[in-house]
N, C-alpha and C positions, 0 to 999 in steps of 0.2 A: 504494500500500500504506500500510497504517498501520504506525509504527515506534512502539515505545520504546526512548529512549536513557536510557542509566542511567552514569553519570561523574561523581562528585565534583567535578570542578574543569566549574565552570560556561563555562567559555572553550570548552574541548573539546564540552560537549553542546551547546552553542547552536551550534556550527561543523558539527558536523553536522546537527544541525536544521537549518541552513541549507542544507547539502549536499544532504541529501533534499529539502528541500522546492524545491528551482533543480532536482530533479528530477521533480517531480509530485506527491510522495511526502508525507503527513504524519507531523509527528512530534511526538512527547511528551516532554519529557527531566523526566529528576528526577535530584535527586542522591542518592540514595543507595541501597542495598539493599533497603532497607526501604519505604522510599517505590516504586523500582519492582514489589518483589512487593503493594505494598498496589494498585497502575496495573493491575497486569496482574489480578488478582481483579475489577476493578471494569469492567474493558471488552477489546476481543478485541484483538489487534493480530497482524498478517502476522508481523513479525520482531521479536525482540528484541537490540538492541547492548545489551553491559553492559561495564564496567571490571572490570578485576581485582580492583584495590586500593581499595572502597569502605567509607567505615564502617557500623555497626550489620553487614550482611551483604555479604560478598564477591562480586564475580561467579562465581566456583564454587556458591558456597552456591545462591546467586542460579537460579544455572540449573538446580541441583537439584531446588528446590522448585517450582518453575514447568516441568521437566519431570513432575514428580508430577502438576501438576493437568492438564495438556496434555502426552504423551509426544512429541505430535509438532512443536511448537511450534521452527521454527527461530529458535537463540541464535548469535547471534555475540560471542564475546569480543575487547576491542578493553583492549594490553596494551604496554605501555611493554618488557617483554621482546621480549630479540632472536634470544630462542631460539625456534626453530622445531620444537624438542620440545613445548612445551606442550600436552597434551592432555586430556580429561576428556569423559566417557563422555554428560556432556551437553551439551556446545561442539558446534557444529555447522561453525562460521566461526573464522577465528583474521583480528584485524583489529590490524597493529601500529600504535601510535605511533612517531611521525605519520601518520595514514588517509591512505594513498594512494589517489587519487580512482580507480583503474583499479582498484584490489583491491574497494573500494566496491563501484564499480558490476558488477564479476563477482559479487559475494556478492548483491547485488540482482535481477541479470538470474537468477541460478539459484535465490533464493527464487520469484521472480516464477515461473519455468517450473515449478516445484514444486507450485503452486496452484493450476495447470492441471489 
């Protein structure tokens, strides 16, 4: 699959990139909001990871506008919160900080059979 990851702090998107790609997977990171919705207008991608806490636009925001252009577009938010209330009507995946690699790959293995 094609991934974009969207995380401010560049330690974090490069670790996933890494992650996905030891898994098959390509992936795109940008840091910030803005730069990911400018990614996603310019090329398709399977799933999107985005950060909560990014500047110019937020991972809410983020997954709003980018459900507007594609309703169906699975988003994973990935969120230093350890609350497991977080919700929003266009989050698909809830992924905490620190990514655990078994929650990863369930949110991967159920985009993947999704596309099927």
């Amino acid at each position: 699959m094609r991934i974009l990851v969207a995380d401010d702090e560049p330690f974090i998107a490069d670790l996933l990139a890494m992650l996905l790609k030891a898994r098959g997977h390509s992936a795109k990171t940008v840091l910030d909001g803005q730069a990911a919705l400018d990614a996603f207008r310019g090329e398709p991608f399977d799933l999107v990871i985005t950060d909560l806490s990014m500047p110019k636009i937020n991972g809410l925001i983020l997954a709003r506008e980018i459900k507007a252009l594609n309703p169906s577009q699975p988003i994973a938010l990935l969120t230093g919160s350890t609350d497991d209330s977080v919700t929003h009507p266009h989050i698909d995946f809830l992924l905490a900080k620190p990514v655990e690699l078994a929650r990863l790959t369930a949110v991967l293995a159920q985009v993947e059979s999704q596309r099927k």
